[in-house]
C-alpha positions as CSV (number, residue, x, y, z in Angstrom):
1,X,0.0,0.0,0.0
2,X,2.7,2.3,0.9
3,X,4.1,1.7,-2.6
4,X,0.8,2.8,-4.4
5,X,0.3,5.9,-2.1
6,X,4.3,6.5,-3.0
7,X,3.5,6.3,-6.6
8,X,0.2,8.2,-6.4
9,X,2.0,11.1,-4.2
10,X,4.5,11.4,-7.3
11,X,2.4,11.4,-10.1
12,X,0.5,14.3,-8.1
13,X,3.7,16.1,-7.7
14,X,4.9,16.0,-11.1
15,X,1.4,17.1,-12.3
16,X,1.6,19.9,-10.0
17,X,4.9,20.6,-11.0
18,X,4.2,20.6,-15.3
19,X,1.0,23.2,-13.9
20,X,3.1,25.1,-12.4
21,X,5.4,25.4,-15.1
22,X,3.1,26.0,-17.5
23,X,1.4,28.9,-15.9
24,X,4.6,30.7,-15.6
25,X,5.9,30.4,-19.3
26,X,2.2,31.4,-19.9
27,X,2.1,34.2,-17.5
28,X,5.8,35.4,-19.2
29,X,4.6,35.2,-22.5
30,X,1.4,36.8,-22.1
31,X,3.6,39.6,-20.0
32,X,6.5,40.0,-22.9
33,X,4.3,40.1,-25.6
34,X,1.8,43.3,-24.4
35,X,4.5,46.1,-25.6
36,X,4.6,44.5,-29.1
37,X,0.7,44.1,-28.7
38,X,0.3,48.0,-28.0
39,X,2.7,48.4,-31.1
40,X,0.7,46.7,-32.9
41,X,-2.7,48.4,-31.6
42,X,-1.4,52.0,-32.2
43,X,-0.6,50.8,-35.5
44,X,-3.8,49.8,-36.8
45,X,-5.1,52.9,-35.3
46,X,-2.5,55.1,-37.3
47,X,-3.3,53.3,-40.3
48,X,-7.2,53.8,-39.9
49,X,-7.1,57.7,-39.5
50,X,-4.5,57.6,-42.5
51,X,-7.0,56.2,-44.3
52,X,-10.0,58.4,-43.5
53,X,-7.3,61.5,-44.5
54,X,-7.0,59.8,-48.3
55,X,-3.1,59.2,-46.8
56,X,-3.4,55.3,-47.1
57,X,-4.4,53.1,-49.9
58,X,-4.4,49.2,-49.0
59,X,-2.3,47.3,-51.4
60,X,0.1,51.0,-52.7
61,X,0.5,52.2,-49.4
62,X,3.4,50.3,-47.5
63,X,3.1,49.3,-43.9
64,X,6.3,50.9,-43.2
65,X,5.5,53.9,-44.2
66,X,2.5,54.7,-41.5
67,X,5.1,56.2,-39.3
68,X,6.8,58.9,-41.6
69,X,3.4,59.6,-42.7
70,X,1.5,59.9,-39.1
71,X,4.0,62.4,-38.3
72,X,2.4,64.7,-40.1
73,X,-0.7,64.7,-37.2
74,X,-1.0,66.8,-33.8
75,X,-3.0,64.4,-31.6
76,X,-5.0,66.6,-29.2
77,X,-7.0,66.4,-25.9
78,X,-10.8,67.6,-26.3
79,X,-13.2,68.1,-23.4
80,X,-16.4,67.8,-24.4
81,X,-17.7,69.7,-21.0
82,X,-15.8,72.4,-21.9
83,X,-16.5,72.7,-26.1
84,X,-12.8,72.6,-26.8
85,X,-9.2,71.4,-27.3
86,X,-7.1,71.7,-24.3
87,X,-3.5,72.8,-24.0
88,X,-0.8,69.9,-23.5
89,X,-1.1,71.4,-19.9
90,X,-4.6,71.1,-19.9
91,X,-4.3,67.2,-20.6
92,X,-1.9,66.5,-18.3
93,X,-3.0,68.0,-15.3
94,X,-6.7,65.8,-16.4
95,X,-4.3,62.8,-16.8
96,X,-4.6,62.3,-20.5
97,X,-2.3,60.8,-22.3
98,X,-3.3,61.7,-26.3
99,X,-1.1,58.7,-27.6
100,X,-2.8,56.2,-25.2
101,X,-6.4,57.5,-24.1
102,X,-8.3,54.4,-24.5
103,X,-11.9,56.0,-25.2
104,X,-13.8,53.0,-24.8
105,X,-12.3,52.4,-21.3
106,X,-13.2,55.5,-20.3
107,X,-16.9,55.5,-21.2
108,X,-17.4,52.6,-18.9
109,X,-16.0,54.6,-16.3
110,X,-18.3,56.5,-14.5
111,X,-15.9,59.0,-13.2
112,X,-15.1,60.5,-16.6
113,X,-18.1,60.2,-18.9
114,X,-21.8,60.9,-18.6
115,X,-24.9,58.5,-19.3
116,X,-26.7,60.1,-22.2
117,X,-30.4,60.9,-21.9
118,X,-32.3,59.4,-24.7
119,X,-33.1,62.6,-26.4
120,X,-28.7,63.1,-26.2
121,X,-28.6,59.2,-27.6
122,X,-29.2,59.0,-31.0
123,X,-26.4,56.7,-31.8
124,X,-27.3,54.4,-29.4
125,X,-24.3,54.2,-27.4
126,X,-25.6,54.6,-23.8
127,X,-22.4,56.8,-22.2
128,X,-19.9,58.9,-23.5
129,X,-16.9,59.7,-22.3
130,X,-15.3,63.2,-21.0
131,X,-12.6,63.6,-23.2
132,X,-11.4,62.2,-27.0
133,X,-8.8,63.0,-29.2
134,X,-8.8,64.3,-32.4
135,X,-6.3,64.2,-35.2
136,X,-4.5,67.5,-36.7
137,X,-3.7,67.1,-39.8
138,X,-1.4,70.8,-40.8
139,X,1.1,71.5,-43.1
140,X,3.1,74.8,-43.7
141,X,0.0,76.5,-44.4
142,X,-2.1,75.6,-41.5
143,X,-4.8,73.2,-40.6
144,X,-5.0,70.7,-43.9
145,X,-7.8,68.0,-42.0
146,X,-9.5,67.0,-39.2
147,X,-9.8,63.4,-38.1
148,X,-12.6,62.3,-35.4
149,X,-13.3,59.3,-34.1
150,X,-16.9,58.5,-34.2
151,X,-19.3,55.2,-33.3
152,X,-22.8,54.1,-33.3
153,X,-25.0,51.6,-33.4
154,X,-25.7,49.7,-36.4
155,X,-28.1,46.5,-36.7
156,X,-25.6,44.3,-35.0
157,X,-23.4,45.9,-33.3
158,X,-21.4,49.3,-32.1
159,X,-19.6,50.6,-35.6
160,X,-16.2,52.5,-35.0
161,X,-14.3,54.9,-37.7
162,X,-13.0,58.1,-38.5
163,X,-14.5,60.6,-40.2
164,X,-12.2,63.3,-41.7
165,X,-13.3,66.8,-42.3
166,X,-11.5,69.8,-44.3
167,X,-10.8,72.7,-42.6
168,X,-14.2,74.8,-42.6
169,X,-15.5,71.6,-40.2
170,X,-18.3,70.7,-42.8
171,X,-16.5,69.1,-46.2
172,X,-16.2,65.4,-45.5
173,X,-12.6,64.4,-46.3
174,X,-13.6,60.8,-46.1
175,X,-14.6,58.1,-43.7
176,X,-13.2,54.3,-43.0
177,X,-15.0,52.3,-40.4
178,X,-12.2,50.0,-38.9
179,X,-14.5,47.4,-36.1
180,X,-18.0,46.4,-36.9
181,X,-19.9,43.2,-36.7
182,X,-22.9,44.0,-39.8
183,X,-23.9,41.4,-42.2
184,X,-21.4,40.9,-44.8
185,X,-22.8,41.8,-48.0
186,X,-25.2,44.2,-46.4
187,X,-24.2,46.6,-43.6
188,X,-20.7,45.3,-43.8
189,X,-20.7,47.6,-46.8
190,X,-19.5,49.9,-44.6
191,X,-16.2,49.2,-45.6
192,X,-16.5,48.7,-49.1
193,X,-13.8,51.2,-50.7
194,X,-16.6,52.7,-53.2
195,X,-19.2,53.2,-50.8
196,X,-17.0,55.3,-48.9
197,X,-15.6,57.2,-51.9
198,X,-18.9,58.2,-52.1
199,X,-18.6,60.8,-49.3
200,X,-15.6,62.6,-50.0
201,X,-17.0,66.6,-50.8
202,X,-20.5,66.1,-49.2
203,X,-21.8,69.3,-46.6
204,X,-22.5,67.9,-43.2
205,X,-23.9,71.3,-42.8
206,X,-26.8,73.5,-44.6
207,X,-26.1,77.0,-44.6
208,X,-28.3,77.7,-41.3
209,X,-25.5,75.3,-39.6
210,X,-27.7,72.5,-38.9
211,X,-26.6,69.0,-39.3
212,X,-28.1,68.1,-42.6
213,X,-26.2,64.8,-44.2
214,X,-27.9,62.0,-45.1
215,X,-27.8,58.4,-46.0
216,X,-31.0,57.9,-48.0
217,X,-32.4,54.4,-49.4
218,X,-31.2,53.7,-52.3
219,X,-29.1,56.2,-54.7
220,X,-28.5,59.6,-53.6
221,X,-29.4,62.4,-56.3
222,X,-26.5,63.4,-58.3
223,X,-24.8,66.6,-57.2
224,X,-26.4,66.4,-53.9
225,X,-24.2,68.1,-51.1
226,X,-26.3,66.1,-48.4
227,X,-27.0,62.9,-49.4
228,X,-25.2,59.7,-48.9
229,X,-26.0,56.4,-51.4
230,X,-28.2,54.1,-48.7
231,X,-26.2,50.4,-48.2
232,X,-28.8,47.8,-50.5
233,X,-31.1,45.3,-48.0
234,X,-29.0,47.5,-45.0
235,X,-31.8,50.1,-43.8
236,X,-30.8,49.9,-40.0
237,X,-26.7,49.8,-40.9
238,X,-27.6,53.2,-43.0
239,X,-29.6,54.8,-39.8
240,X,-27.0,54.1,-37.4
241,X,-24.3,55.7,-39.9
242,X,-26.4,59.0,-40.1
243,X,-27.3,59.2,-36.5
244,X,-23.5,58.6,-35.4
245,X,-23.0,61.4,-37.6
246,X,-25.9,63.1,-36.5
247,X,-24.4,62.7,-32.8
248,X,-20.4,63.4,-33.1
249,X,-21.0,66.3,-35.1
250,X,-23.9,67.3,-32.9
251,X,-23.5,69.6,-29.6
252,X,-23.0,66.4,-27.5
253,X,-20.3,65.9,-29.4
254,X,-17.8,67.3,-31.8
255,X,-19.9,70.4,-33.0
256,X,-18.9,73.1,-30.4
257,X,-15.1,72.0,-31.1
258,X,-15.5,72.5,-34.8
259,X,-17.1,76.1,-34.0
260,X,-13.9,76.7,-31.5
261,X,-11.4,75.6,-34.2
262,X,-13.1,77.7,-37.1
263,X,-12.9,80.8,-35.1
264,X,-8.9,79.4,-34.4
């Protein structure tokens, strides 16, 4: 008996032992792989507001040449309590860090970002946090684009993207949505290259400064500075584009820093 509780002892030991093992070396790797992860995150993200500035074409565009070309961006602070872009002093002293704000985190925090009334809601996204960043695109002459990140319900599920604006706050420069879960074929026509193409030039404003784009069913009317070509069989993907639109650009969102950055 002594020899079976011997040999039992030792196969639990050894067991133990190969656990134990294998927790660390996953524990290490999980550990030394998170800088390259958040490499790889920031990235992406780079590459996305590169492609809502018409800076990034898939398959000309080279991988290694997001860097050189991001350069070209001041990424600022915005508070939406206050309608504008804080100083670098401004962010610090709130503790945000431009390069890493995680805006998703932060909605779920209730410290830093508001539930939204459901009048304030019409992107369907529940909270919204304090602060966001925005994208500078400038060149020797000034402000060249605006890059915002924007999101809103679709049929299936929470849409993210940029939208890019020109300078006067109310050209659309273009739009890339970069994490959505519609039906392929349908809403996920959101990221067909065409479809988007469609909304570089369009007026997000009328002349009275009211939010006036749309995404109508079917074909927009040519020469139309307000309408947007519907997505076929996708009626709810098309509504939850506009009303994200409708919302960032609204003054819950974007809209008073637009004003603020027109009047420089």
């Amino acid at each position: 008996m002594a020899d079976g509780k011997d040999s039992m002892r030792g196969i639990l030991t050894v067991a133990v032992s190969v656990c134990f093992v294998c927790a660390v070396f996953v524990s290490a790797t999980a550990v030394s792989l998170k800088p390259q992860q958040r490499i790889n995150k920031e990235l992406d993200r780079n590459k996305n507001v590169l492609v809502a500035a018409g800076l990034f074409e898939e398959d000309v565009t080279a991988l290694g040449d997001i860097p050189k070309l991001f350069e070209r961006f001041e990424i600022r602070v915005v508070d939406f309590e206050l309608g504008r872009i804080l100083s670098d002093e401004e962010a610090a002293s709130a503790g945000v860090d431009p390069a890493r704000y995680d805006q998703r985190k932060a909605a779920k925090d209730s410290a830093i970002s508001i539930e939204l009334s459901n009048n304030q809601d019409v992107a369907s996204i529940s909270r919204r946090a304090r602060y966001s960043v925005v994208y500078l695109l400038k060149d020797d002459r000034g402000l060249e684009k605006i890059v915002l990140p924007v999101h809103g319900y679709g049929l299936w599920s929470v849409m993210y993207g940029f939208l890019a604006l020109e300078p006067d706050g109310s050209t659309v420069g273009g739009i890339t949505f970069y994490d959505q879960k519609e039906t392929a074929g349908l809403g996920g026509e959101v990221e067909n290259p065409a479809w988007k193409a469609g909304w570089k030039g369009k007026q997000i404003f009328d002349d009275r400064g009211e939010i006036a784009l749309r995404v109508v069913k079917g074909k927009a009317i040519a020469g139309s500075l307000h309408d947007i070509d519907g997505l076929s069989g996708a009626t709810l993907t098309s509504r939850g584009v506009q009303n994200l639109v409708a919302f960032w650009l609204g003054e819950d969102g974007f809209g008073p820093v637009l004003e603020d950055l027109k009047r420089g």
